[in-house]
Backbone as CSV, one residue per row, in Angstrom:
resi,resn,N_x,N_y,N_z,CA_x,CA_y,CA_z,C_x,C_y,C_z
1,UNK,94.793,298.562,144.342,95.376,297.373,143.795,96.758,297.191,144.418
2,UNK,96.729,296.148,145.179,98.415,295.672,145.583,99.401,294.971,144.530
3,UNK,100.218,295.546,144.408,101.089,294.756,143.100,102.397,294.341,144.331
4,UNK,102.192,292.846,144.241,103.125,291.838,145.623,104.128,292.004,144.511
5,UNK,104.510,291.855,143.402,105.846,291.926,142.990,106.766,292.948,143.744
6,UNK,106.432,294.215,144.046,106.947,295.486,144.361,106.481,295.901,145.647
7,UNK,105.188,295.205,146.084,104.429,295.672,147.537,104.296,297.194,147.381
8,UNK,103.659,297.421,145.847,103.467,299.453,145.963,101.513,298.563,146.205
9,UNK,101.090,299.370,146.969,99.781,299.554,146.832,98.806,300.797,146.032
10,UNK,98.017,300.590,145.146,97.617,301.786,144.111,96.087,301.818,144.349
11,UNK,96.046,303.507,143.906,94.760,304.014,144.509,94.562,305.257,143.402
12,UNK,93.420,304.596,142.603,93.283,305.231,141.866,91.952,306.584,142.291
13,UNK,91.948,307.587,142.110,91.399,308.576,142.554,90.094,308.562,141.598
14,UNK,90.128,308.694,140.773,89.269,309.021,139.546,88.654,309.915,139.527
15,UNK,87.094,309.664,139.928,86.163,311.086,140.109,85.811,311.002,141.648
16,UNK,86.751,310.993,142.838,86.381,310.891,143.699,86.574,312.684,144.481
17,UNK,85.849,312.970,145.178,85.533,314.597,145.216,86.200,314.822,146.931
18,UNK,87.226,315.474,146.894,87.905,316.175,147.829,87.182,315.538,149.346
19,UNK,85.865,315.715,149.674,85.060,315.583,150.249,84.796,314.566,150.782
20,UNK,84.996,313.385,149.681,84.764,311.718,150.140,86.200,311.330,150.228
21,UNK,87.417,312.342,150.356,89.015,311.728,150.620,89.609,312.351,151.510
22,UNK,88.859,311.891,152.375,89.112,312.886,153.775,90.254,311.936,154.461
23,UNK,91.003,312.466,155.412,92.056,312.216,156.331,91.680,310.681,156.841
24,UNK,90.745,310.524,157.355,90.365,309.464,158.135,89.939,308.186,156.569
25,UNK,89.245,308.538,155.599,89.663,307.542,154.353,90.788,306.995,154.278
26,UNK,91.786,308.078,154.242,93.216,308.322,154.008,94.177,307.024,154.878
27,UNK,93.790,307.212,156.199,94.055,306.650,157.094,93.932,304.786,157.179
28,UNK,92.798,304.804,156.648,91.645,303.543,156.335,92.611,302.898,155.178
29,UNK,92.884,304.025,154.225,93.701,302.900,152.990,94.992,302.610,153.406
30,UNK,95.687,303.376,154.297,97.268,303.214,154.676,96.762,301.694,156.146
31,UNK,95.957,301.874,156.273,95.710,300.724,157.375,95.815,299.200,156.505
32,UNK,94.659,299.424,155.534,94.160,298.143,154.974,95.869,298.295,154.064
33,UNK,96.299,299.042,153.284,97.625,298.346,152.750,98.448,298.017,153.150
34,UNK,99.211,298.884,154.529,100.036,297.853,155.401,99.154,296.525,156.263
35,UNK,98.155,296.420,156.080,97.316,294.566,156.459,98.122,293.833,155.410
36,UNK,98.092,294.605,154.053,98.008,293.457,153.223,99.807,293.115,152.487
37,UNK,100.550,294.356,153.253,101.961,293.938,153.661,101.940,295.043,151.787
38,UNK,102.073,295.898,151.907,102.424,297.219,151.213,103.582,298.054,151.638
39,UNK,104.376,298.336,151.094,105.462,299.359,151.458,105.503,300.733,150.807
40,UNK,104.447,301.067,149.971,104.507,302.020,149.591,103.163,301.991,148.980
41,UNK,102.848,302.796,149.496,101.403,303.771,148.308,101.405,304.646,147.292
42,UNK,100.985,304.388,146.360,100.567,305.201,145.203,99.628,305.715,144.917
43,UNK,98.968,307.094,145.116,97.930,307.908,144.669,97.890,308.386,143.542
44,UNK,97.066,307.735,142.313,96.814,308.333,141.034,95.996,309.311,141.077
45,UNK,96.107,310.584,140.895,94.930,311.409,139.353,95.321,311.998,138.855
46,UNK,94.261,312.288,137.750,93.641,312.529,136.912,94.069,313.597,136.702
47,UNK,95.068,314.066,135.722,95.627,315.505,135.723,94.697,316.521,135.381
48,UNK,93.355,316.176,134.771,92.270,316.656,134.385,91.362,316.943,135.266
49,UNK,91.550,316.559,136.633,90.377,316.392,138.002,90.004,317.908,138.202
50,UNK,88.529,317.861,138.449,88.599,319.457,138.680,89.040,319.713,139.677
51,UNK,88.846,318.824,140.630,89.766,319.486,142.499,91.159,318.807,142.341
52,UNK,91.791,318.861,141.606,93.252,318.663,141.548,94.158,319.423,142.167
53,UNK,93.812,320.650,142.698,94.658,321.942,143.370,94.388,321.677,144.521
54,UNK,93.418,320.761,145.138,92.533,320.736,146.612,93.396,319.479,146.530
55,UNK,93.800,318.860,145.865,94.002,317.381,146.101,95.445,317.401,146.523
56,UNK,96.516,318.519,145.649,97.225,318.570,145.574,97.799,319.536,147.017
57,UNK,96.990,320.030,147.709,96.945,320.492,149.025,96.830,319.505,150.008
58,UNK,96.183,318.517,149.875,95.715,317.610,150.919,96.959,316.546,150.462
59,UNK,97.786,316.346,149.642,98.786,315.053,149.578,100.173,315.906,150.296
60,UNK,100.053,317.358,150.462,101.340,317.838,150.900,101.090,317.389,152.401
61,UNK,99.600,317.600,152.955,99.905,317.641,154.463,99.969,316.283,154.733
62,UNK,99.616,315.582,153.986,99.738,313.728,153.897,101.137,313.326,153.753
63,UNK,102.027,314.354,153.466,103.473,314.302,153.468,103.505,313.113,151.965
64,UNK,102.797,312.981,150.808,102.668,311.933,149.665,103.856,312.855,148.413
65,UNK,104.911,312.531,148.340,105.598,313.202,147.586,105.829,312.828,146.315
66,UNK,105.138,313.712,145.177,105.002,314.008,143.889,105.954,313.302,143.097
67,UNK,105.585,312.592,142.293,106.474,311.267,141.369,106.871,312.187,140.420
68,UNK,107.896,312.249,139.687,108.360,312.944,138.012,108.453,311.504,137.626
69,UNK,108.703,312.187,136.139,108.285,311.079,134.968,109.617,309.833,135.078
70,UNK,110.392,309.927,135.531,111.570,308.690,135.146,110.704,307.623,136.924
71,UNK,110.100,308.245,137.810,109.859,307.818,139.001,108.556,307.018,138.281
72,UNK,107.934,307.271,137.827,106.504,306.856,137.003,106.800,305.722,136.181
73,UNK,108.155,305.925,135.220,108.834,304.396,134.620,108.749,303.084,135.600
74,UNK,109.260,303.549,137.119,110.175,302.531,137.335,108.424,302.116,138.280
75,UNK,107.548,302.543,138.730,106.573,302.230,139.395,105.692,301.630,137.865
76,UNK,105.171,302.224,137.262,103.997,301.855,135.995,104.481,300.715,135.109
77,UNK,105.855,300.749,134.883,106.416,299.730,133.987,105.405,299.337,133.056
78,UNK,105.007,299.932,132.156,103.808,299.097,130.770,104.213,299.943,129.924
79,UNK,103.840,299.550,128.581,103.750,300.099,127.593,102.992,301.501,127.316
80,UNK,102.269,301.405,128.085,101.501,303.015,127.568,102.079,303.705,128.616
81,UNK,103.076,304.089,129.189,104.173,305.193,130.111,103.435,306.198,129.540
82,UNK,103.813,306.465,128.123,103.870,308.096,127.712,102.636,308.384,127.973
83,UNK,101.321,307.459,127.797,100.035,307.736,127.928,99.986,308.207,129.499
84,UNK,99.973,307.548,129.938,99.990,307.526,131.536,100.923,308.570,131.958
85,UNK,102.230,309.184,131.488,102.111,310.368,132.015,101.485,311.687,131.465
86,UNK,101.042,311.550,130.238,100.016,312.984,129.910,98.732,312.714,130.590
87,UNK,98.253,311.748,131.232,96.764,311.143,131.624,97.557,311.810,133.282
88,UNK,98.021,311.280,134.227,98.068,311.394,135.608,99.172,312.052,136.167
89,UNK,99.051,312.514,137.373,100.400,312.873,138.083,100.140,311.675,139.686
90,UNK,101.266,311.445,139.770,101.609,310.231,141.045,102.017,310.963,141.867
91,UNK,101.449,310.725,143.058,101.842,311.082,144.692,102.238,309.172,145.414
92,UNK,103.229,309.414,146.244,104.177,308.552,146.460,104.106,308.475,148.059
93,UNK,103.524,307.358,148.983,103.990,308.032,150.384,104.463,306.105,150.938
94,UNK,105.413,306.854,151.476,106.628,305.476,152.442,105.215,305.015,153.285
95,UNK,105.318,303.702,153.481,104.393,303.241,154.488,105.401,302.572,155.598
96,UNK,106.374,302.174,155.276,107.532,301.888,156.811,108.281,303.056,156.796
């Protein structure tokens, strides 16, 4: 989802398995969001994911650096924050 107010582009992970988020996916979404004039990407999951440790390996070499909770305010801006940070952890990567 592109949010043009802010140009963050969001990518929600859900139940997607280590396997089908390979480098070259990776690549594919940083392509199509700078098309659609994105300055930043946002990778959601699921703090609950079972490959969350695999995921969390593959966003370091992606250089996607780990949101804390006041960084999560200023990107999520809604009412359910508190929900949304016991639900996810945010990976963050510059697209310029």
């Amino acid at each position: 989802m592109l949010d043009s107010a802010t140009s963050n582009f969001y990518v929600m992970l859900n139940k997607v398995t280590i396997d089908k988020f390979t480098k070259s996916t990776f690549l594919n979404l940083v392509a199509f969001a700078e098309k659609k004039g994105a300055k930043q990407m946002v990778l959601l999951l699921k703090r609950e994911h079972e490959q969350k440790d695999q995921f969390r390996k593959l966003f370091n070499v992606l250089d996607a650096e780990r949101v804390d909770k006041s960084g999560m305010g200023e990107l999520l801006r809604n009412e359910r924050l508190s929900e949304c940070i016991v639900k996810y952890a945010l990976y963050a990567i510059e697209l310029e």
